[in-house]
Phi, psi and omega in degrees: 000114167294148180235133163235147218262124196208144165306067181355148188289340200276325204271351163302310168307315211284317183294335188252340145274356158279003178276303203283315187304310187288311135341262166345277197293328182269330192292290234271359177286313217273331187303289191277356177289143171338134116343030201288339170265001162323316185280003167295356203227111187251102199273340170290009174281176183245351162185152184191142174214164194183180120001106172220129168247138205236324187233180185307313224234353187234150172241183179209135137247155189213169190203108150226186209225140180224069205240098205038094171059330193285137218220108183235161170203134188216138158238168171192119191292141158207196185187141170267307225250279186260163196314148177254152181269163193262083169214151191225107183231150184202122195211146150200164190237153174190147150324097158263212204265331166269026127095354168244144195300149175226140176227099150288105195228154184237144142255120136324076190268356224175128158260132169217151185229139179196171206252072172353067184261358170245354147096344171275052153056351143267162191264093181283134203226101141214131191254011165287333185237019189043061165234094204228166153286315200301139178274309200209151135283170201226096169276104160269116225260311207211167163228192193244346203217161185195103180234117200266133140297107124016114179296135178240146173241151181172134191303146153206102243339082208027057179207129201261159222193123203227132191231122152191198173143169193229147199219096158310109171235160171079057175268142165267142177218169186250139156261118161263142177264152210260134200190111232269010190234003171241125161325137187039023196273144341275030157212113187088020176205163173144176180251147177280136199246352168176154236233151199228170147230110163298132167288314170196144123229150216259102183274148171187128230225153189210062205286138140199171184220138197207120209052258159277350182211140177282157180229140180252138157231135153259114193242101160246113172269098200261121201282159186338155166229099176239148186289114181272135156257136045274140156281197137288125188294168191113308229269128200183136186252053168262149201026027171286169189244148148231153169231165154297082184265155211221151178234142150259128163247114191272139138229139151228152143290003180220034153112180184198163206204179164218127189238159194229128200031033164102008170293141207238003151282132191291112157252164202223093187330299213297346190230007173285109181251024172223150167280100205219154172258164208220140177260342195184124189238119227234130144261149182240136166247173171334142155035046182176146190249113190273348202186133194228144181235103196234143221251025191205079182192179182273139137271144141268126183305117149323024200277169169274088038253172193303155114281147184270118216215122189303128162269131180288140168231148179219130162277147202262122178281171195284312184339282177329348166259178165271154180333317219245005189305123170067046165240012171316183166299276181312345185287281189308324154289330147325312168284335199264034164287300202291341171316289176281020141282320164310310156303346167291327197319316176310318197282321196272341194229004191072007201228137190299152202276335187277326160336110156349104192222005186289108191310346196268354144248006195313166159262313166287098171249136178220138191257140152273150183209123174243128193283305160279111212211242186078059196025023166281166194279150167224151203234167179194138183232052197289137187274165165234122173202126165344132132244128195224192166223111196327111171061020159273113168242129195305305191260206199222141162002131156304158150277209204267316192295012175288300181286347194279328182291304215285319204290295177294341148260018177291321191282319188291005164258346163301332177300312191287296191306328182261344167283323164315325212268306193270341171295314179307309195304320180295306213259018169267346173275304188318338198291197202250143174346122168297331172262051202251327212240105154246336183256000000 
């Protein structure tokens, strides 16, 4: 008989009012609190990344960008004194060619691993028939190391090019397993199915513009994944896919649509009930194409020597997750960073805090998938680009409280999500070897 590690119901309760408490008392301090590390951050520059202290013991570094009109802004959560949670947003507004504001940003909501058993290289899901691939999810609570890149500028045969990025190393992590009788499980709820070490991941971005439209590349390297013991008996990432699962979060003023491989039907995850793969994902506002997302290029495996490898893309109906997906504790404070971006929008987008900023409507959720993984390192570089209109501009420079509200509560939910994260991890090391009860 196997035995599995799970939290007492008293002591799940206890991680959660100490969650809520803590909540309760640090955000609405943090809210109303003095703006005091603001002037570090100079918007009137045309690029610029630093520093920002926002808590005793947490930091944001951030890198931002200001270019014809074009509006990018990237955080990243760290900490000097205790391990940094592994968290990254990246976002920008712009003016398109039919005169309406757009503010786009993409998430990392999920690492998830699973088990190809039907060979087309997505993680087939719907959980309206209980049917999924998926194994495990990946939690990365903390890391030991956090090394920041500089935002840089520099020609590249006369088109400027804005570089940076932050790199997580050493991470401690949970395989939560997925297991159909626990609410959200595995994301954000769920059983450890064996304790993980990432070697680093590495975010890192490569913005220009060039005529009408910004080009984002985006580099993510996720360094070897070994399973620390104890385990589950089983449990194991040999020949397992892993995926990205990614939310867009959208706004115009004058409304949006998402459209998939060149199709002139809108789709919409929440109301979609099938899943398909995609080379290429358009948002459209009236009479104009704002933002293109393209689906169609290789990752490479880190094997010795590397390989080149197709990356799979799928757009994901909401059916793939489960009903109850991202209603943890630590989950659900975590999402509720975009509520205050949504209230930034007027300084950074021009576009009113009452706007739909909500993962539980995004229209796109999409998963990236490298089919061939089995916890080896991977490097992938998918692009994003912008269409816009140069140096028309609606609003006025954000101010300084735009990026200082996420940065402060982005760290204090991060703060909180990571003292939570480590009171489950102490009182899931009292229970007795996971792997101690196999007969």
């Amino acid at each position: 008989m196997t035995t599995h590690v799970d939290l007492p119901a008293s002591k799940s309760l206890s991680a959660i009012v100490i969650t809520v408490m803590l909540l309760t008392v640090v955000v609405p301090g943090l809210i109303h609190a003095p703006l005091l590390a603001q002037s570090s951050v100079n918007f009137s520059t045309e690029y610029s990344s630093g520093d920002v202290q926002v808590l005793p013991y947490s930091q944001a570094w951030y890198t931002w960008i200001n270019i014809n009109g074009t509006h990018t802004i990237f955080l990243a959560l760290h900490s000097t004194e205790y391990p940094s949670p592994v968290s990254a947003f990246v976002g920008e507004s712009y003016n398109t060619s039919s005169g309406s504001r757009v503010f786009v940003a993409n998430a990392i909501m999920a690492i998830e691993v699973y088990n190809d058993t039907d060979g087309n290289g997505i993680l087939d899901a719907n959980y309206a028939t209980a049917q999924t691939e998926l194994l495990y999810t990946i939690v990365m609570n903390a890391s030991q190391t956090f090394q920041p890149t500089p935002v840089s500028k520099a020609s590249v045969n006369g088109v400027s090019h804005f570089r940076w990025g932050v790199t997580y190393g050493s991470i401690q992590a949970i395989l939560v397993k997925y297991s159909a009788g626990i609410v959200g499980s595995p994301y954000g709820g769920g059983l450890p199915a064996s304790y993980a070490n990432i070697d680093h991941f590495t975010f890192s971005y490569d913005y220009s513009v060039v005529g009408n439209a910004t080009f984002l590349k985006t580099s993510y390297e996720i360094g070897n994944v070994t399973l620390v013991p104890p385990t589950s008996p089983n449990v194991t990432l040999k020949s397992l896919s892993l995926s990205l699962l990614h939310f867009t979060f959208a706004v115009s003023s004058e409304g949006y649509a998402v459209r998939l491989n060149g199709s002139s039907t809108d789709f919409d995850s929440q109301t979609s009930q099938t899943s398909s793969g995609i080379n290429v994902a358009q948002v459209i506002v009236p009479n104009s194409l704002a933002y293109e997302f393209r689906f169609n290029d290789n990752y490479t495996l880190l094997t010795n020597p590397p390989v080149s490898l197709r990356a799979v893309y799928e757009a994901a109906a909401a059916n793939s997750l489960p009903s109850s997906a991202f209603q943890g504790q630590g989950a659900l404070d975590l999402i509720r960073v975009q509520d205050y971006v949504r209230a930034a929008l007027p300084s950074i987008a021009g576009l009113p805090s009452s706007s739909d900023l909500n993962y539980t409507t995004s229209k796109l959720i999409y998963r990236i998938s490298y089919p061939t993984w089995g916890g080896v390192g991977i490097k992938h570089d998918p692009t994003y680009v912008g269409y816009y209109v140069p140096n028309l501009i609606l609003t006025s420079l954000p101010v300084p409280g735009f990026p200082m509200i996420i940065v402060y509560l982005a760290v204090a939910v991060a703060v909180v999500a990571t003292i939570t994260a480590v009171f489950v991890v102490k009182r899931t090391r009292e229970i007795p070897n996971i792997a101690s009860s196999r007969g």
